[in-house]
N, C-alpha and C positions, 0 to 999 in steps of 0.2 A: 504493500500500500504506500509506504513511504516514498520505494522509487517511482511511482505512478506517478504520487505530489511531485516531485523533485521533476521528473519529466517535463508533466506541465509546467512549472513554472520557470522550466528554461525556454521551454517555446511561447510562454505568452510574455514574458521582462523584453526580451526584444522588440516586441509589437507595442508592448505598452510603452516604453522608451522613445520609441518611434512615432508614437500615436502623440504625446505628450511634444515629441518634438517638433512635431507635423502642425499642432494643433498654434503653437507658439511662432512659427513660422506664415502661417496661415493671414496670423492679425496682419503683419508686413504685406504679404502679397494680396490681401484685400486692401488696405492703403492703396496699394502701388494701381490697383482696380479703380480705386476713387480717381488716382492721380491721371487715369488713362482717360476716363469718360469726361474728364475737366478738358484734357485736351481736346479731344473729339468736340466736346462742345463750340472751344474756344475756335476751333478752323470751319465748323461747321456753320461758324459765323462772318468765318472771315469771306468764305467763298459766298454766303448771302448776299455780303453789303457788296463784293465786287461784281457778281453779277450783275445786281441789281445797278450798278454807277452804268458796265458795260450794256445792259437793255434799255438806256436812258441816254445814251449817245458817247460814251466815256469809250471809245475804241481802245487806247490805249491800254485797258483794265484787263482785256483778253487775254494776255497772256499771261498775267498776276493770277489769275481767277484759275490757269491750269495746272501753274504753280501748287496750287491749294488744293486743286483736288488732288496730285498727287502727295501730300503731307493727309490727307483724308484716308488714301489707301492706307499709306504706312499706318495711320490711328489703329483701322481696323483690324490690321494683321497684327500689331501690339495686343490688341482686345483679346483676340479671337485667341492668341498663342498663351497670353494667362491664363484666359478661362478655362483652356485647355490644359492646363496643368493645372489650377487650384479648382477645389471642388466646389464649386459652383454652384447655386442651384438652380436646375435645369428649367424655370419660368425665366431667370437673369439671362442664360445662353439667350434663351430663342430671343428673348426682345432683343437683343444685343444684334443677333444676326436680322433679324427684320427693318432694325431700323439701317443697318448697312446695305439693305439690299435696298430700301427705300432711296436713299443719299443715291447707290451709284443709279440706281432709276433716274432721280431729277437730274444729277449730275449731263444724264447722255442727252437729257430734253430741254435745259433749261435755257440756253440759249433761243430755240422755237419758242417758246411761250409767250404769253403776256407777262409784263414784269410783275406787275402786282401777285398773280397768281402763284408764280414763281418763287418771291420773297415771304408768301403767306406758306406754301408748302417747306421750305427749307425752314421758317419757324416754330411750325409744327415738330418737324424732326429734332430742331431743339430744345423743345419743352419737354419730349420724350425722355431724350440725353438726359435731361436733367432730371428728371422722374425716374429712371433706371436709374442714376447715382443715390437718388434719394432713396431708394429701393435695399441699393447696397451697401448702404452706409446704416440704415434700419437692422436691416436680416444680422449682419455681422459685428457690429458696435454697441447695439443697445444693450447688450447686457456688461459691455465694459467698462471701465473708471468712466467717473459722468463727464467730468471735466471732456476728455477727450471726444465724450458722443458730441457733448454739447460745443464743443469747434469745430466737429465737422458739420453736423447739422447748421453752423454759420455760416459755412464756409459753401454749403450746397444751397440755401437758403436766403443768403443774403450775400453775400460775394458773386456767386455765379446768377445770381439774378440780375446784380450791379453792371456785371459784363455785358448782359444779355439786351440793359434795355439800354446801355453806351453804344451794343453794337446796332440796335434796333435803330438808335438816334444815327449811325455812323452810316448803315449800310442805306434805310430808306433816305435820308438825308447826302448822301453822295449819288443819288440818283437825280434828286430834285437839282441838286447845285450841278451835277450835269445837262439837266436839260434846260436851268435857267431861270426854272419861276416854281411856286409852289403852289398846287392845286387846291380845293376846298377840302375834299377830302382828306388830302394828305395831311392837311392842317392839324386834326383835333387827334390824330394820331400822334403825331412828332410833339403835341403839346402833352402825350399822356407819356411819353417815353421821359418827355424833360423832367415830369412829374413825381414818376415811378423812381426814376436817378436820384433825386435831393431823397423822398424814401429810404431807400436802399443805403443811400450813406449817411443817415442820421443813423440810422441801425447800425454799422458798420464803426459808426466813432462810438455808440454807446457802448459797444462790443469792447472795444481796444481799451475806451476810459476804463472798464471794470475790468479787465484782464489783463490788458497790456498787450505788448508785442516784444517779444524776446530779440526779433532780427530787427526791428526797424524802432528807430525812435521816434518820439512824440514827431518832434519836429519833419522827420523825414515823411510819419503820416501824415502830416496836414501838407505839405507839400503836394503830396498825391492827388489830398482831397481839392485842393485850390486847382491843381490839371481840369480836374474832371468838371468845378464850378465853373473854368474859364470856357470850359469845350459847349456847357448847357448854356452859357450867355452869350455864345458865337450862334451857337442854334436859335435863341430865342430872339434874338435883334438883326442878324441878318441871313435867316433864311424861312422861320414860320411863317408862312402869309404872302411871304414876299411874291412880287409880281415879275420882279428883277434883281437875277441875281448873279453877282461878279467872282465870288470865289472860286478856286480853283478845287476842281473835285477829288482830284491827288492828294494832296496838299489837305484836306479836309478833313477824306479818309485817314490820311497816316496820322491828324493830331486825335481821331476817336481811337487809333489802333495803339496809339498811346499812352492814353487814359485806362483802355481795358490791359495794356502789357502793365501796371502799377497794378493794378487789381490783381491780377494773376501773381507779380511777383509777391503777393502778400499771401494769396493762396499756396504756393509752393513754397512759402520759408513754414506757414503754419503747419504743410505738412510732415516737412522735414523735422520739424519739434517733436510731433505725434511720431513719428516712427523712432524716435528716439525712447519714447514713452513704451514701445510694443515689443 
């Protein structure tokens, strides 16, 4: 009886050693999940707003805009090659693979479309994006140290929303300032994006006031945040409404593409803290 015991418990100490190690390695490579779907978000906007400049007269943007999709694939084969190695759960794969197959869909038509159409389909795919992070950061964190749920849950929640409606403001707004005037319609939208931004970053300073920022100081946060105020009073004065409009659409783009890269470097220093923690 005894070497029975003794048996099993040298064939289950390795499995368990392993499961144990597996299990602590895991926290990391869901992080590194988080940190993937942030990018995928992040270009899945860039190739929105360049479209969107390029179907509004911005010829120039064509070849920017191929640029991205191909940093799009690369996203997916990152995705697709973790999830393939950590265990997953199998509702996460598929949405993961649905909405890639979605992207390279609009990707091969977006150019034929109406722009509007176009820009309203590639924002759908990234509210998804972002509901799958929020997904996986749920399934795999909530039962961990709260601090840590509660910085990602900011960080999916209010940072990558920050992006979303800079990139909303950057991509529909690089259309208009390409073709030179701004429509009725597009009005009360560009005015809910300006809206949504000063939101998002009051949240964002309340966040850092009661937490802090390990990688970035006070000052270097308000810096960001004045980018981001000065980019919402170039939108608000000379382009909402406007019937004529003289800025450069280039030029336009690259200062929203630099208010969401501040955003993101805060997201990618928070992460790096958290995986210090796992």
């Amino acid at each position: 009886m005894k070497k029975i015991i003794l048996l099993i418990w040298i064939l289950v100490s390795p499995m368990m050693a392993f499961s144990l190690f597996d299990e602590k390695a895991s926290d990391k490579e869901y992080l590194q999940l988080v940190t993937l779907l942030k990018d995928i978000t992040i270009d899945t906007q860039k190739v929105r707003g360049l479209t969107n400049s390029f179907n509004n007269g911005n010829v120039a943007a064509q070849l920017l805009v191929y640029g991205q999709r191909e940093a799009l694939a690369k996203d997916i084969e990152k995705i697709e090659a973790l999830m393939a190695k950590v265990n997953v759960d199998a509702s996460i794969s598929k949405e993961a693979k649905a909405l890639a197959k979605k992207l390279r869909k609009w990707n091969s038509k977006a150019f034929r479309k109406e722009s509007s159409v176009v820009f309203a389909s590639y924002t759908t795919i990234i509210e998804s994006w972002m509901r799958l992070n929020g997904t996986v950061i749920k399934t795999y964190f909530k039962k961990s140290d709260a601090k840590v749920y509660m910085a990602l849950t900011m960080m999916n929640q209010t940072l990558l929303p920050l992006t979303e409606n800079i990139g909303k403001l950057r991509g529909m707004g690089s259309g208009i300032v390409a073709r030179g005037s701004c429509n009725e319609k597009e009005t009360p939208k560009m005015k809910l994006f300006a809206s949504n931004i000063e939101k998002y970053r009051v949240e964002m300073q309340a966040y850092f006031k009661k937490n802090g920022c390990r990688r970035f100081s006070t000052r270097k946060l308000a810096q960001f945040d004045v980018k981001i105020a000065d980019y919402t009073t170039l939108v608000n004065q000379k382009v909402i409404g406007q019937e004529t409009i003289t800025l450069d659409a280039n030029k336009y783009f690259d200062q929203g593409t630099a208010c969401i890269g501040d955003v993101v470097s805060i997201y990618d220093a928070m992460a790096e803290e958290l995986a210090k923690q796992l």
